[in-house]
Phi, psi and omega in degrees: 000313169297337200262345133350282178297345190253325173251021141279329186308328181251047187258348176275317187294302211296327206266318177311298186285332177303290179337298196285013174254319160334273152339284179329274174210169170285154202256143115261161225278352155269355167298319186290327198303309179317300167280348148334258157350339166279323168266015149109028175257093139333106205220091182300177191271306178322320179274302165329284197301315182307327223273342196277343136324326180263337180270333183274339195251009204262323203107348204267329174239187184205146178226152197238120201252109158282154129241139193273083177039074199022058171218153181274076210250121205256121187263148174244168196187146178280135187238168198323291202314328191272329166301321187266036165256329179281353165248003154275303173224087170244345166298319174291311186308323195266348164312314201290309173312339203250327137003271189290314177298324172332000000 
């Protein structure tokens, strides 16, 4: 049940960090899976590719298809809209951080 409750909870940090990798550069999706994992989110292909679907079909992302030593590697990259929704919130996060930290 807790553990339920924490990843919906940090399922707003994932889609917030996807963005902001975006905005860097564009990504695939097993490399976020890798930086997930750095930062302690245990994140399966299964959990991903649905939710990095729902951010390209939200508008927030783009996905771009290479090909990789014959293979087919599909990169996401952020589009206007996913830029202004990651600078509303980061604006909100560090409102809520400077809270909480108090």
């Amino acid at each position: 049940m807790q553990e339920k409750i924490l990843r919906k909870l940090f399922l707003g940090f994932i889609q917030i960090h996807i963005l902001h990798h975006a905005r860097k550069e564009p990504f695939y999706g097993a490399w976020m899976i890798e930086e997930l994992m750095e930062h302690g989110y245990n994140m399966s292909p299964g959990t991903l590719y649905p939710l990095l679907h729902n951010m390209e079909s939200s508008g927030l992302l783009e996905k771009e298809e290479k090909l990789i030593e014959g293979k087919i590697r599909k990169y996401y990259n952020i589009t206007e809209l996913g830029n202004e929704i990651l600078e509303e919130a980061l604006i909100k996060a560090y409102e809520l951080f400077k809270e909480i930290k108090e």
